[in-house]
C-alpha positions as CSV (number, residue, x, y, z in Angstrom):
1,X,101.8,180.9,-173.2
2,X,104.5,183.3,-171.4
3,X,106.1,182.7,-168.0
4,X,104.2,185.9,-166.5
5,X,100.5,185.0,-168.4
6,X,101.0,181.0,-165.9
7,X,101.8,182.8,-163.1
8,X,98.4,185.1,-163.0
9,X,96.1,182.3,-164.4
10,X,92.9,182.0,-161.8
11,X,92.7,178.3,-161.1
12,X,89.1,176.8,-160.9
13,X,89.5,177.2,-156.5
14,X,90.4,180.7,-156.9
15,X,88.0,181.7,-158.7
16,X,85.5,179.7,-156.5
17,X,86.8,181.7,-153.4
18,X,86.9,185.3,-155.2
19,X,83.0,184.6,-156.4
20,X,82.3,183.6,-152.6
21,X,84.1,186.8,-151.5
22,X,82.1,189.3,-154.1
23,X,78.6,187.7,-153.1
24,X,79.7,188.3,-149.5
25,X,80.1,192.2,-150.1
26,X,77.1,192.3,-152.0
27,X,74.8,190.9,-149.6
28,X,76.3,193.1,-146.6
29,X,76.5,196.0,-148.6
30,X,72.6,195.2,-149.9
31,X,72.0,194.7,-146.1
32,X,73.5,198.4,-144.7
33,X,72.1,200.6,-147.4
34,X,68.7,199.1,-148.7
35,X,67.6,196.6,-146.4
36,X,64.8,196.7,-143.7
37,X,65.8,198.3,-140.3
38,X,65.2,196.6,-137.5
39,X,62.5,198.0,-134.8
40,X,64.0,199.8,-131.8
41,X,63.4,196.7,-129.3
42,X,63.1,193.7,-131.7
43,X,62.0,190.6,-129.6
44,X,64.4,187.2,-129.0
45,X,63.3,184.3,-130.5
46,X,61.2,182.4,-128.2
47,X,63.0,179.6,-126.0
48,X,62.0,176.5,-126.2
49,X,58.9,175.5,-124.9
50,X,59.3,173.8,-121.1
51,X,57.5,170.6,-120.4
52,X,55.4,170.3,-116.9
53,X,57.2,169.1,-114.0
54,X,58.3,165.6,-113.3
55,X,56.0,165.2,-110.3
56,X,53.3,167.9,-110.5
57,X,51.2,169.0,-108.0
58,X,47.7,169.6,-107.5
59,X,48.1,173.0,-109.4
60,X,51.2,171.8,-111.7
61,X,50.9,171.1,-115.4
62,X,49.1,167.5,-115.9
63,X,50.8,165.1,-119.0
64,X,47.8,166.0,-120.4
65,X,48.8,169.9,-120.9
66,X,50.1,171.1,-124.0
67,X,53.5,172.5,-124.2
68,X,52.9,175.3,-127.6
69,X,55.5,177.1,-128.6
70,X,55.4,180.7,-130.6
71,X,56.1,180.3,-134.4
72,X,58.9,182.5,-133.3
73,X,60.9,179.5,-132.2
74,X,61.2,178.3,-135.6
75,X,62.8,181.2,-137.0
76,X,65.1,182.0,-135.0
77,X,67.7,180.0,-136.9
78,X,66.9,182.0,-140.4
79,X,67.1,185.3,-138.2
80,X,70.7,183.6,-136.4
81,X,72.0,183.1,-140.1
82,X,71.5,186.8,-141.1
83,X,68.3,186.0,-143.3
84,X,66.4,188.9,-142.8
85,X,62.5,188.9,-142.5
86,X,60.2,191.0,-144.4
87,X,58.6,193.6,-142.1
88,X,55.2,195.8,-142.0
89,X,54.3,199.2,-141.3
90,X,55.1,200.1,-137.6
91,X,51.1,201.0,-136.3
92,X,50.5,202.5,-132.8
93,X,49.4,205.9,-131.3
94,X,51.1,208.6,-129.9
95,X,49.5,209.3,-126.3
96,X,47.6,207.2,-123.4
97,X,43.7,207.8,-124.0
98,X,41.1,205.5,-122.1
99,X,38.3,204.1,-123.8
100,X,34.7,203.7,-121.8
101,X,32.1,201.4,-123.1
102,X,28.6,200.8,-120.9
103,X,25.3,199.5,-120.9
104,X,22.7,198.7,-118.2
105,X,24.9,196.2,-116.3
106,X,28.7,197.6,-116.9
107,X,31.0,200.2,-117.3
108,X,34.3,199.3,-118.8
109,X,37.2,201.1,-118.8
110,X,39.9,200.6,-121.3
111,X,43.6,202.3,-121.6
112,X,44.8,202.1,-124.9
113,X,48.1,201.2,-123.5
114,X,48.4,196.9,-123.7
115,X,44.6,197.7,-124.8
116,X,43.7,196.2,-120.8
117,X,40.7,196.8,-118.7
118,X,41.7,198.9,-116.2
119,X,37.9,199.4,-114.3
120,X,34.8,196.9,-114.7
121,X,32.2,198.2,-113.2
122,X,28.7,196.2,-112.3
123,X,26.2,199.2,-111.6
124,X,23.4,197.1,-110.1
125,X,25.8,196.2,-107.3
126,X,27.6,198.3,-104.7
127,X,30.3,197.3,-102.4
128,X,30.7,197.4,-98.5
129,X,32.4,200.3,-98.0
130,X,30.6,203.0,-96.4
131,X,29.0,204.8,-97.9
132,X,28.8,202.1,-100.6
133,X,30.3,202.8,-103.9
134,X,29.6,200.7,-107.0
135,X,31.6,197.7,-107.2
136,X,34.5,197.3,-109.5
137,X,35.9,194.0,-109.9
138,X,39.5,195.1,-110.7
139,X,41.9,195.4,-108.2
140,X,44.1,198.6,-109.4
141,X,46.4,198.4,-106.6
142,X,47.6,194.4,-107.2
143,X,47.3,195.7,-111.0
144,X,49.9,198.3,-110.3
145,X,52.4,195.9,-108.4
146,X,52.2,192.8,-109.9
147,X,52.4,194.7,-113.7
148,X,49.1,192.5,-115.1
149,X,45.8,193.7,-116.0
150,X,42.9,192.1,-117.0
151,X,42.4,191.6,-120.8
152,X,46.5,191.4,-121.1
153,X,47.5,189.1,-124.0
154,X,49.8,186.4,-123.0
155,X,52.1,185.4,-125.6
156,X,54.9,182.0,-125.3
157,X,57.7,184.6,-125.4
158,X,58.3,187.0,-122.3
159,X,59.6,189.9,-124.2
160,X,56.9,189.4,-127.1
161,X,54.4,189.4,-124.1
162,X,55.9,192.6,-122.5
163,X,56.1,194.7,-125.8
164,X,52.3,193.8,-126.5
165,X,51.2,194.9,-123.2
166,X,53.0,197.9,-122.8
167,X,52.5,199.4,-126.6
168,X,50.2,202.3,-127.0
169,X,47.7,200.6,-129.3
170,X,45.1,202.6,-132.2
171,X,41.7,202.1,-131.1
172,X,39.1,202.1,-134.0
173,X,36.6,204.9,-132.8
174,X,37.9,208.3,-132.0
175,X,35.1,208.9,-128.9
176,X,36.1,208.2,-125.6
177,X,32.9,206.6,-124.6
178,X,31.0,203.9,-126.6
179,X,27.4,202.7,-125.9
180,X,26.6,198.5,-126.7
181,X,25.6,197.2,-128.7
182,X,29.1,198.6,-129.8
183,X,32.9,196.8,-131.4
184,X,35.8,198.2,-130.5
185,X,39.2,197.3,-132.3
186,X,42.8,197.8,-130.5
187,X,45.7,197.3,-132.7
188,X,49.2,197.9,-132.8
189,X,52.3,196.3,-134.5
190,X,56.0,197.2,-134.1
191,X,57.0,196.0,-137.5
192,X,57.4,192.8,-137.4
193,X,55.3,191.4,-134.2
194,X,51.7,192.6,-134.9
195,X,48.4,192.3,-132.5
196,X,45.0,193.2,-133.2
197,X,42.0,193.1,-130.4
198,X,38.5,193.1,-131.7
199,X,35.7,193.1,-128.8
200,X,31.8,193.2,-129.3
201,X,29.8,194.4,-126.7
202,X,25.8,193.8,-126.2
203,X,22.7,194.2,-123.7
204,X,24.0,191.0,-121.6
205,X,27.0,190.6,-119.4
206,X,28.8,188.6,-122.1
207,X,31.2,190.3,-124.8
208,X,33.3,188.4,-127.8
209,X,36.5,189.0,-128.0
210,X,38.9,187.9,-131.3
211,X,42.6,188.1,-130.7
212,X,45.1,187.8,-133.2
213,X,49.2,188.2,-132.9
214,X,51.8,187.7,-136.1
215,X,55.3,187.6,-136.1
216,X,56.5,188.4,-139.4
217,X,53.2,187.5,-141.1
218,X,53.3,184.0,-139.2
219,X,50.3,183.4,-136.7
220,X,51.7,183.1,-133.0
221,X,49.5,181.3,-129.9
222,X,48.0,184.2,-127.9
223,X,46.1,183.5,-124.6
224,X,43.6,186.2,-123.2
225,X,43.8,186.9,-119.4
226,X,43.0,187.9,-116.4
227,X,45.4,189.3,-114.2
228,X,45.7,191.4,-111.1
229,X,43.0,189.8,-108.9
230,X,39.7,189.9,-108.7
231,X,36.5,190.9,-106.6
232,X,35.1,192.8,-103.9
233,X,37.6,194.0,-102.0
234,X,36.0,196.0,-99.1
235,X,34.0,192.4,-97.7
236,X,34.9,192.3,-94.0
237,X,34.4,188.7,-92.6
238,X,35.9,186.4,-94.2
239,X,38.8,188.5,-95.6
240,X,38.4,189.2,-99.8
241,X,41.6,186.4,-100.5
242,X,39.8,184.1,-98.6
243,X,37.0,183.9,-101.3
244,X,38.7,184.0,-104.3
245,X,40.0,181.1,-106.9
246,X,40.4,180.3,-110.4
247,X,38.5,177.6,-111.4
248,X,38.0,175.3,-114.6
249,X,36.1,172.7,-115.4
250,X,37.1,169.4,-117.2
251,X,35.4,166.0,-118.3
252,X,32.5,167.4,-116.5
253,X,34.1,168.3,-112.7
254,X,34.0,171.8,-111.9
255,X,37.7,172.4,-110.3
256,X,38.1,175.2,-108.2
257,X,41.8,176.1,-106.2
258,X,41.8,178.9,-104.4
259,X,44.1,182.0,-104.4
260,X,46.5,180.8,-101.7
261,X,46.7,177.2,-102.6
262,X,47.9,178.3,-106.3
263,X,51.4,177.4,-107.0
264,X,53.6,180.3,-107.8
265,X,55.0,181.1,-111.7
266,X,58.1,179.0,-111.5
267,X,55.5,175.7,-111.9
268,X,54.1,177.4,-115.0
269,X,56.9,179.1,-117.2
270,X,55.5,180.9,-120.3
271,X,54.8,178.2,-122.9
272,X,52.9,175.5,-120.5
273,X,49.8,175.3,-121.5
274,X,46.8,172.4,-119.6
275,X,44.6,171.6,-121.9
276,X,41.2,169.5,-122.1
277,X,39.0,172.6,-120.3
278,X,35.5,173.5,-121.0
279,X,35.7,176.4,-119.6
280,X,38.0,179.0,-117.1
281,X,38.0,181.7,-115.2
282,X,38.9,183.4,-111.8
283,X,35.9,184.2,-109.0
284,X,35.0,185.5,-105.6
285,X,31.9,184.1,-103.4
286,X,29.7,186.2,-105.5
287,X,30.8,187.1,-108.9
288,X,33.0,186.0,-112.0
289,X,34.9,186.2,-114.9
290,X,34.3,183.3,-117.3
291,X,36.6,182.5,-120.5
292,X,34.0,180.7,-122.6
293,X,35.1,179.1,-126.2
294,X,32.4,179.7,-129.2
295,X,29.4,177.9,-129.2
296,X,30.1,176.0,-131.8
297,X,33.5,174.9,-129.9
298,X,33.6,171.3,-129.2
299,X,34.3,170.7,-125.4
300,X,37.8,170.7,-124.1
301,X,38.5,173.3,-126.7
302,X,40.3,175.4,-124.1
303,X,43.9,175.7,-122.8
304,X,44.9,177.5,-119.3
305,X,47.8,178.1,-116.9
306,X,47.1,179.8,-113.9
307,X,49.8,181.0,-111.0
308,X,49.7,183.3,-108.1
309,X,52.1,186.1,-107.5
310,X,52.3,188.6,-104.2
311,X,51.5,192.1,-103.9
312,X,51.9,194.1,-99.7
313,X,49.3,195.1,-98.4
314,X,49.2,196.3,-94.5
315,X,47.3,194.6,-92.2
316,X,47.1,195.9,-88.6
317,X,49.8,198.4,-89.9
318,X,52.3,195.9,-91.0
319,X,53.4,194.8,-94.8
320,X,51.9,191.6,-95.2
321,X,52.4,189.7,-98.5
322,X,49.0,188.8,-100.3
323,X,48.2,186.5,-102.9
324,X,47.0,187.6,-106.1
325,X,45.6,184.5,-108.6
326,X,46.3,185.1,-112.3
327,X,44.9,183.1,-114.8
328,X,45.4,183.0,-118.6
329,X,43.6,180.8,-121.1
330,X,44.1,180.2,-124.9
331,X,43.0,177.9,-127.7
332,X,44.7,175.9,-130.2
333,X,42.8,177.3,-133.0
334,X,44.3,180.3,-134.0
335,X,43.3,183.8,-133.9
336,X,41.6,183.2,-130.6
337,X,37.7,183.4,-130.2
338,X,36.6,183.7,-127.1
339,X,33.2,184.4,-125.4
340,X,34.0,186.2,-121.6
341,X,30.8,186.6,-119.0
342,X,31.5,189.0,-116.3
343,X,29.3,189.4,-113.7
344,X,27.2,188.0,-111.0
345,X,26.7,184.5,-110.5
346,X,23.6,184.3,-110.2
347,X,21.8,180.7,-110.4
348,X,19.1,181.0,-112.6
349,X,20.9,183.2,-115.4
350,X,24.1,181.1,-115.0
351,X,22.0,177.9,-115.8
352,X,20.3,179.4,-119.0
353,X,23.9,179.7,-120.6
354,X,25.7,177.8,-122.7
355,X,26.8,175.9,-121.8
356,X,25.6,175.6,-118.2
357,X,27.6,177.8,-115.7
358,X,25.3,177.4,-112.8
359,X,28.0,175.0,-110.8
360,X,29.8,178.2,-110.0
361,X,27.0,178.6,-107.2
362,X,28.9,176.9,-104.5
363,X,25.5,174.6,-102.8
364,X,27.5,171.8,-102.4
365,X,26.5,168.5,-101.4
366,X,23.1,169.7,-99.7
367,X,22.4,171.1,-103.1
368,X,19.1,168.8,-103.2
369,X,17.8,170.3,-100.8
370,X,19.4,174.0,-101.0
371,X,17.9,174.0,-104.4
372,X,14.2,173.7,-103.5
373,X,14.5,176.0,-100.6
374,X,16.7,178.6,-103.2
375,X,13.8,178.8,-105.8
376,X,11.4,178.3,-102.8
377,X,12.6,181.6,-101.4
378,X,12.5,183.3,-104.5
379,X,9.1,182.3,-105.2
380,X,7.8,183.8,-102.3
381,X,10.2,187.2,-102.4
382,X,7.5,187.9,-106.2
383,X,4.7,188.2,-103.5
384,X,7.0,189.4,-100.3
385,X,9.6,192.2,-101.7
386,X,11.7,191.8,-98.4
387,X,13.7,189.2,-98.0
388,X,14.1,188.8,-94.6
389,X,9.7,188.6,-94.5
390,X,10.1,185.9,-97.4
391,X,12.2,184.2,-94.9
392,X,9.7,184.3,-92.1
393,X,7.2,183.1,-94.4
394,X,9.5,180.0,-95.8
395,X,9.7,178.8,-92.1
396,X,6.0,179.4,-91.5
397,X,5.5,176.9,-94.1
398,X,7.9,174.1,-93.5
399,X,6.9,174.5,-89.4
400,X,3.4,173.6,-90.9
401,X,4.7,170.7,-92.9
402,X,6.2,169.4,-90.1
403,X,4.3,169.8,-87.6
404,X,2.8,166.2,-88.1
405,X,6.2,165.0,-87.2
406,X,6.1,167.1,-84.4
407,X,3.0,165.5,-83.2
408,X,4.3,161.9,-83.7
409,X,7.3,162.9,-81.7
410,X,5.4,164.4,-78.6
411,X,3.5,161.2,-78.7
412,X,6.4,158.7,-78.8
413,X,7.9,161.4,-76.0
414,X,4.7,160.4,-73.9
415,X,5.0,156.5,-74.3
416,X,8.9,157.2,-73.3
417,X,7.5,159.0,-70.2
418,X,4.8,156.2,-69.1
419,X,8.0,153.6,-69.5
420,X,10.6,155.7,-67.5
421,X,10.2,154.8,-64.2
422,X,10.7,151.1,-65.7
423,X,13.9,151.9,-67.6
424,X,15.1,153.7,-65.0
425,X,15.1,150.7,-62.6
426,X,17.0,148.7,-65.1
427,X,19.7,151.5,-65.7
428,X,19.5,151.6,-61.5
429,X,20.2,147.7,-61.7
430,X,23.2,147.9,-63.9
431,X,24.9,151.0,-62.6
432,X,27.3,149.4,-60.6
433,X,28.9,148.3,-63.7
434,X,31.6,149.9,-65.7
435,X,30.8,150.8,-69.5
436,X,33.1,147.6,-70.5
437,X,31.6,145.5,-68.5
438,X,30.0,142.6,-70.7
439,X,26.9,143.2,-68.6
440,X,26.2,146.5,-69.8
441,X,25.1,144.8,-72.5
442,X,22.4,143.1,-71.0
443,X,21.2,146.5,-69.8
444,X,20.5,147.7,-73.5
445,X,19.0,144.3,-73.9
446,X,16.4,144.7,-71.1
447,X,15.6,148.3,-72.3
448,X,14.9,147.8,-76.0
449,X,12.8,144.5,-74.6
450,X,10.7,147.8,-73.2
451,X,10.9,149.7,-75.8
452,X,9.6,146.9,-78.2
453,X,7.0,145.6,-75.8
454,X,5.3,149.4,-76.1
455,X,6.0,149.9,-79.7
456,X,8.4,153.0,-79.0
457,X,11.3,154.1,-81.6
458,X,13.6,155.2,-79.4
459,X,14.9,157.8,-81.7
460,X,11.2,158.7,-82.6
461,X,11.1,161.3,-80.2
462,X,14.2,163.2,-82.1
463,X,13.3,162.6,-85.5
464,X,11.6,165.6,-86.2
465,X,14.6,167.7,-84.3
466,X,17.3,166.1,-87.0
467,X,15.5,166.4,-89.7
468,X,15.2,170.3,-89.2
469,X,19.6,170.3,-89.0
470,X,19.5,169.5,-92.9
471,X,17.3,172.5,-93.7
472,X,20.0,174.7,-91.4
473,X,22.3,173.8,-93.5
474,X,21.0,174.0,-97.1
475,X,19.4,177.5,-95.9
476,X,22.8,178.8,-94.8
477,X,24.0,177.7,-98.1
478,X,21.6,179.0,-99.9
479,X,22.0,182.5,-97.7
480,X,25.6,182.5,-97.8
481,X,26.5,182.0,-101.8
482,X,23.2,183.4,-103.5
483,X,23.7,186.7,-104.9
484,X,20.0,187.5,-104.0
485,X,21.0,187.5,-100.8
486,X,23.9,189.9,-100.7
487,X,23.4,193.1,-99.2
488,X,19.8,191.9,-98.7
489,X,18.2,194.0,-96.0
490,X,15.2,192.5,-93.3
491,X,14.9,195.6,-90.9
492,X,16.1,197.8,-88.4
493,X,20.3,196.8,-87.8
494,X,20.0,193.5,-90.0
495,X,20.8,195.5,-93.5
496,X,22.6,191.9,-94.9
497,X,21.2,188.7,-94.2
498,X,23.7,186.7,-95.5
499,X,26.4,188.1,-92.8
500,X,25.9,187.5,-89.4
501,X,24.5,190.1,-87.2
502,X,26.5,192.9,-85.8
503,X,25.5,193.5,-83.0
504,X,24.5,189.4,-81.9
505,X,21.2,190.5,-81.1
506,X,19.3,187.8,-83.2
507,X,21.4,185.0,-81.9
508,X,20.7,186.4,-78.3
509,X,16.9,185.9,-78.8
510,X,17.4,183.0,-80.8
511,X,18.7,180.9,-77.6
512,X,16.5,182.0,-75.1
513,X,13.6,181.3,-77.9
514,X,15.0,177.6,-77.8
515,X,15.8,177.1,-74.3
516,X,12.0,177.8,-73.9
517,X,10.9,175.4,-76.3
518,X,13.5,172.7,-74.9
519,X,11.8,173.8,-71.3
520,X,8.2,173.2,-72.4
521,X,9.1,170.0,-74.8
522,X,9.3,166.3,-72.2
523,X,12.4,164.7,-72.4
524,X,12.9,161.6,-74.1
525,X,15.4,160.0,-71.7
526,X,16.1,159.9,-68.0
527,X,20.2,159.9,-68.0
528,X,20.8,163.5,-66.6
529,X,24.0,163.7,-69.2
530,X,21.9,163.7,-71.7
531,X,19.4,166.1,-70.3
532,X,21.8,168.6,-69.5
533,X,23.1,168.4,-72.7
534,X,19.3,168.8,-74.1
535,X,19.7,172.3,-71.8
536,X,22.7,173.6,-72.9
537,X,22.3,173.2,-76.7
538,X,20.5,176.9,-77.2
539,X,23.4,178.2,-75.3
540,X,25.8,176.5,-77.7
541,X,23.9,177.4,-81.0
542,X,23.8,180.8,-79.8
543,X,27.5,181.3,-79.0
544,X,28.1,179.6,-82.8
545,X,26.4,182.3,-84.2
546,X,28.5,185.0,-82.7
547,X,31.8,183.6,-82.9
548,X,31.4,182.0,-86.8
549,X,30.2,184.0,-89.5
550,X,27.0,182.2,-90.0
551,X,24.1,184.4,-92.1
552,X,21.9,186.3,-90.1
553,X,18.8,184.8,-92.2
554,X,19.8,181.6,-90.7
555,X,18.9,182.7,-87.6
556,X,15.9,184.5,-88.7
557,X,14.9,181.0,-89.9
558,X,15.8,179.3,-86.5
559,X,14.0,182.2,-84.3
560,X,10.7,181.7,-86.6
561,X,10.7,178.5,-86.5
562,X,11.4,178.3,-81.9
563,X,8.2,181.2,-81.7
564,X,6.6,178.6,-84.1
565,X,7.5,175.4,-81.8
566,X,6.5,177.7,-78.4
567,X,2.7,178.0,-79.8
568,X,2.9,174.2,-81.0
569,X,4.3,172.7,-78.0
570,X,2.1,175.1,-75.9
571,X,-1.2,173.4,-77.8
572,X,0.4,170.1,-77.8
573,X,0.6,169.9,-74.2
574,X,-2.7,171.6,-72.9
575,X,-4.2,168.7,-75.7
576,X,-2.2,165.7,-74.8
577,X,-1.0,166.1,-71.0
578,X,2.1,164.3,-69.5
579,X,1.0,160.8,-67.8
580,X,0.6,161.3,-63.5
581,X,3.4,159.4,-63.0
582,X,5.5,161.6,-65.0
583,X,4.2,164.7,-63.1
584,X,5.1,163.4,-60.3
585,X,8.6,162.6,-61.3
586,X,9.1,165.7,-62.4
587,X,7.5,167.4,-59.0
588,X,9.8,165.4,-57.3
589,X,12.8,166.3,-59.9
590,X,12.4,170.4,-58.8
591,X,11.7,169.8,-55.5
592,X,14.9,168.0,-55.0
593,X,16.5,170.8,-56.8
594,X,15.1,173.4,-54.1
């Protein structure tokens, strides 16, 4: 071999690094002229999913929550390395068009843009402004400033999430307005991340709703939501915030935490998910939205995070900064199946479902008893079409149930007034004494002695007095939180009996109705304290009323039932007079008072 011919031989390295430097041109000039363009905003890979807090809060993610991440996250190395990903066919529309679908109970209103809800109508059910106007449930204003709608898909990666709600989506039905039972289908796809919505409407106040998002042809975790706020807005007394919360429920336990107490989005970054929930959703003192898995779902099928941000609003003419609850709930079991009731909560209806949504009816502890006196009321309202009458009616009733305790009290009032003049001697014995003097003692000894000698319950003559308190408070319950009641007129100025009354009328008549009773009813003890405190009791109950926002059926009920004790007490006295000696005490008593 020549001199020239060894000094251009390729060594076995060269030729390595000339094969490495030909593929590298190849692919890059493969890449510029023939390969797939990316799309005009092509979404980061998603960033690693964040684990809850070390010391969570009420409203922070448990160690139970999940922490899913978008399929995203594991591609973003291929896309780093300049592997590129097979695309699809960019789908979308051109223009903003709304979408309407109805039956009895709804009207919907859907923009094609993020395929959101952006009016939800319940037409059986008007709000409180004046004149009333059929209440929608979405809050357009928060809607606008906060940027979340209801129905928004919420995706583990913020720009994902942003394109998808923002996107002008195909609908599947050119008309504008659709009747259930009716399936609408909003889809769109950028070219590489793809989402399809598929609802089904019916006669009921549930819909179905199928969700499904790809990257690349790769399924990615999509939540559905419900964003923006929700409720009546135009409720007076307490203020609409004050009602609202997002709730779950879990292991059984209904959880609710309302708008203000929600922690704000830095606790829940996108990819937290809790999981373990039967059920979700976001509600106001008398309607909801419920995020319900399939009913063939296992329970604690369901994931949710749930935040609140803050829209202004003026109050008194000033910006004041509101909360506004968001909520969001997914599944592990991709494309996401969801069942969503919107609408009233009412008891009955809410306990037919499945499962079971009838908890969201806030009775509370007096619910054994609030329960009887619900379905009681509701009995009696198939015979009595006002409610305020059914009401009259339901007090009629217990009054006449009662008033053999009524009778049994009066008497153990009269063996109380034949002993008084006796136990007031005692008392007159021991008042010398201060109330920690050990002889004090021996007073309540000598008393009861009394007391047990004459076979008197001391508390006998009250017992029919507490037991009435209970039934105030299941009734207001029951008035305050049953949708029946809403808006539910008696006559005249009382057009809602389950706010209080506008003009305090009711609780006006209500005390003097009791201060009679209290005049005509014998007193059960001598200690003027306690008498005085006997007297000024209507006075108080009748100053609550005004000042609280107690239901004006409530005092309906209470009025009925004083008129009621006035023609009891009236025949219970003219039957069974006072002993002479109390008479005279009593003589004496006023005269002393002259």
């Amino acid at each position: 071999m020549t001199e020239p011919e060894k000094k251009f031989k390729l060594t076995h390295e060269l030729r390595i690094v000339v094969a490495s430097l030909l593929s590298l041109v190849v692919i890059l000039a493969w890449a510029k002229f023939f390969g797939p363009k990316p799309p005009t905003n092509l979404p980061q890979a998603n960033r690693p999913a964040q684990t809850a807090p070390a010391n969570p809060g009420v409203n922070a993610p448990s160690s139970a929550g999940s922490a899913t991440t978008s399929p995203a996250t594991s591609r973003g190395t291929s896309r780093a390395s300049g592997v590129a990903e097979a695309a699809m066919p960019p789908k979308g529309d051109t223009q903003e068009r709304t979408i309407v679908v109805e039956n009895d109970l709804y009207r919907v209103e859907f923009s094609n843009r993020g395929a959101v809800v952006k009016s939800w109508q319940l037409k059986k059910y008007t709000d409180d402004s004046k004149p009333p106007r059929i209440l929608d449930l979405v809050h357009p204003d928060a809607a606008q400033q906060t940027g979340g709608w209801p129905f928004a898909v919420a995706l583990n990666d913020e720009q994902q999430e942003s394109a998808a709600n923002s996107a002008l989506y195909q609908v599947s039905t050119p008309a504008s307005t659709l009747h259930a039972p009716a399936d609408a289908e909003f889809s769109w796809s950028d070219g590489h991340l793809e989402v399809t919505k598929h609802l089904h409407f019916d006669h009921t106040y549930v819909l179905r709703v199928e969700t499904s998002v790809k990257f690349n042809g790769a399924p990615v975790v999509a939540g559905m939501t419900w964003l923006g706020g929700f409720g009546d807005l135009t409720v007076l007394n307490p203020a609409p915030i004050d009602t609202v919360s997002v709730f779950y429920r879990e292991n059984g336990k209904l959880t609710n935490i309302m708008a203000k107490k929600l922690d704000g989005p830095e606790k829940w970054p996108h990819g937290v998910w809790q999981g373990g929930k039967d059920w979700t959703g976001i509600e106001d003192r008398y309607f909801a939205a419920v995020f319900l898995p399939p009913t063939s779902a296992p329970p604690g099928s369901l994931e949710a995070r749930y935040w609140k941000v803050f829209r202004t609003v003026q109050v008194e003419g000033k910006d004041t900064e509101e909360a506004v609850p968001q909520i969001q709930t997914t599944t592990s079991a991709q494309p996401l199946a969801l069942r969503v009731y919107v609408g009233p909560k009412d008891y009955d209806e809410l306990k037919k479902m499945n499962p079971p949504l009838h908890s969201l009816v806030n009775f509370g502890w007096l619910e054994f008893i609030a329960d009887p006196l619900f379905h009681g009321l509701k009995w009696l309202h198939n015979y009595i079409p006002n409610w305020g009458w059914a009401i009259v009616v339901l007090t009629l009733v217990i009054n006449m149930l009662l008033f053999p305790l009524r009778i049994s009290s009066y008497r153990t009032t009269l063996k109380m007034q034949r002993v008084a003049p006796e136990i007031k001697q005692i008392q007159e014995k021991y008042k010398k004494y201060s109330m920690r003097d050990p002889r004090k003692a021996e007073m309540n000894k000598e008393v009861m002695a009394v007391y047990s000698r004459e076979k008197i319950n001391p508390v006998g003559g009250c017992f029919q007095m507490f037991l009435q308190m209970p039934i105030w408070f299941g009734l207001n319950t029951v008035l305050r939180f049953a949708i029946e009641m809403r808006h539910a007129r008696w006559f005249g100025w009382i057009t809602d009996l389950s706010a209080k009354d506008p003009y305090y009328i009711l609780p006006i008549i209500m005390g003097l109705s009791m201060y009679l009773v209290s005049k005509m009813t014998p007193m059960t003890t001598t200690d003027p304290q306690q008498q005085m405190m006997m007297k000024i009791m209507p006075v108080t109950m009748a100053g609550l009323f005004m000042i609280s926002p107690i239901s004006s059926g409530l005092a309906v009920y209470i009025l009925t039932s004083s008129l009621v004790g006035i023609l009891q007490q009236w025949w219970l006295n003219r039957t069974h007079p006072l002993p002479a000696a109390a008479i005279q005490a009593q003589g004496k008593k006023n005269k002393n008072k002259k």
